[in-house]
Wavefront OBJ file of the C-alpha trace (Angstrom):
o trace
v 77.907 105.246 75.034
v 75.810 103.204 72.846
v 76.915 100.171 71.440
v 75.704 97.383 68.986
v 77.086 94.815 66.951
v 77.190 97.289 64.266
v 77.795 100.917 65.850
v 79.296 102.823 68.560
v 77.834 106.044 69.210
v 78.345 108.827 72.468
v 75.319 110.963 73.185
v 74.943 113.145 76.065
v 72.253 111.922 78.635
v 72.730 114.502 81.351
v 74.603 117.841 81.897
v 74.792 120.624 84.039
v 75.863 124.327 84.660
v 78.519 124.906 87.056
v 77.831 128.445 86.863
v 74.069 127.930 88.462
v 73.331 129.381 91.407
v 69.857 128.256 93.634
v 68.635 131.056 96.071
v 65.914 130.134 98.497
v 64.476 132.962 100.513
v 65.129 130.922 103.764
v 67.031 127.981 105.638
v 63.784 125.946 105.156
v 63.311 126.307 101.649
v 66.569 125.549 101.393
v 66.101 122.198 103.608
v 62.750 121.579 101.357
v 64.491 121.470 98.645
v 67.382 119.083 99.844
v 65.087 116.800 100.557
v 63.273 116.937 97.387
v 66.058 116.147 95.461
v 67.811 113.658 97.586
v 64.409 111.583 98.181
v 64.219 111.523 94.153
v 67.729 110.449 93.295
v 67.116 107.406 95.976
v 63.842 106.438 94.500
v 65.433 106.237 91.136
v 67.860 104.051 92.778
v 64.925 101.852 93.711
v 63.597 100.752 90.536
v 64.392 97.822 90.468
v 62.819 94.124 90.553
v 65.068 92.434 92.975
v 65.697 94.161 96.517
v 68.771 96.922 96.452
v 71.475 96.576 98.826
v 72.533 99.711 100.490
v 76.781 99.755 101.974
v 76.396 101.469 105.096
v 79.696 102.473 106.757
v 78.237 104.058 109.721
v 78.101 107.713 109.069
v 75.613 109.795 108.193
v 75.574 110.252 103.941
v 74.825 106.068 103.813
v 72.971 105.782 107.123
v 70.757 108.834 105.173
v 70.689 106.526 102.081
v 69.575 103.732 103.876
v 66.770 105.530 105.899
v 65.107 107.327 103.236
v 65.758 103.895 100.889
v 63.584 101.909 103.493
v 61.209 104.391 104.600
v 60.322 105.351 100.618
v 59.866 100.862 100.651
v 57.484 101.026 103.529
v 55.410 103.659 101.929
v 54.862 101.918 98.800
v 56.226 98.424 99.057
v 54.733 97.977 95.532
v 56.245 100.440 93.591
v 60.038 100.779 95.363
v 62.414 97.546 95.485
v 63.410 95.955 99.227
v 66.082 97.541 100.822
v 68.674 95.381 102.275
v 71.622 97.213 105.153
v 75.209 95.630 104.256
v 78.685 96.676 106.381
v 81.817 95.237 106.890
v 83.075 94.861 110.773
v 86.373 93.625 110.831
v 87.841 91.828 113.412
v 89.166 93.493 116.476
v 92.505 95.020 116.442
v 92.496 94.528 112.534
v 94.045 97.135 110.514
v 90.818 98.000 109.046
v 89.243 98.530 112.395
v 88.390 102.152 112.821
l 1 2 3 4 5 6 7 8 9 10 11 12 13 14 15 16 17 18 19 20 21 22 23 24 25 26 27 28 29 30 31 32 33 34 35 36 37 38 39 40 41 42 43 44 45 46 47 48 49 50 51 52 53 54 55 56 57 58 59 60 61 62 63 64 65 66 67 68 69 70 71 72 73 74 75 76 77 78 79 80 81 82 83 84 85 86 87 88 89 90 91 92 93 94 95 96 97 98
């Protein structure tokens, strides 16, 4: 949605095709790809002008995050933001203790 003092409007800014099938002639094209596509929608993440915090939980989809977040920082500290690690450890015996 775009709005200003004098308009409202909607406009589409991203769609896809449910229906769209990728086939890769092997596991590692497959893995290629992941990668690709993962690294990308992190660096987009990291354009930014302050540094980015990351929530990491402990398991592997934000420990991933976090990884490729730093390691895309330390290969061009100039053109991706800092990457700061943030999790919660309760107390002992809380109820939020897993």
């Amino acid at each position: 949605a775009i709005e200003t003092p004098d308009s409202f409007a909607l406009r589409v800014f991203w769609d896809f095709d449910p229906a769209h099938r990728v086939h890769c002639s092997s596991l590692g094209d497959y893995a290629e790809g992941f990668r690709f596509y993962f690294e990308q929608a992190v660096a987009r993440r990291l354009a930014s002008t302050r540094p980015v915090a990351v929530a990491v939980s402990g398991g592997l989809d934000s420990s991933s995050i976090l990884a490729v977040a730093h390691g895309l920082h330390q290969g061009r500290p100039g053109s991706f933001a800092p990457v700061i690690g943030l999790t919660y450890s309760p107390a002992d015996g809380s109820p939020a203790d897993e």
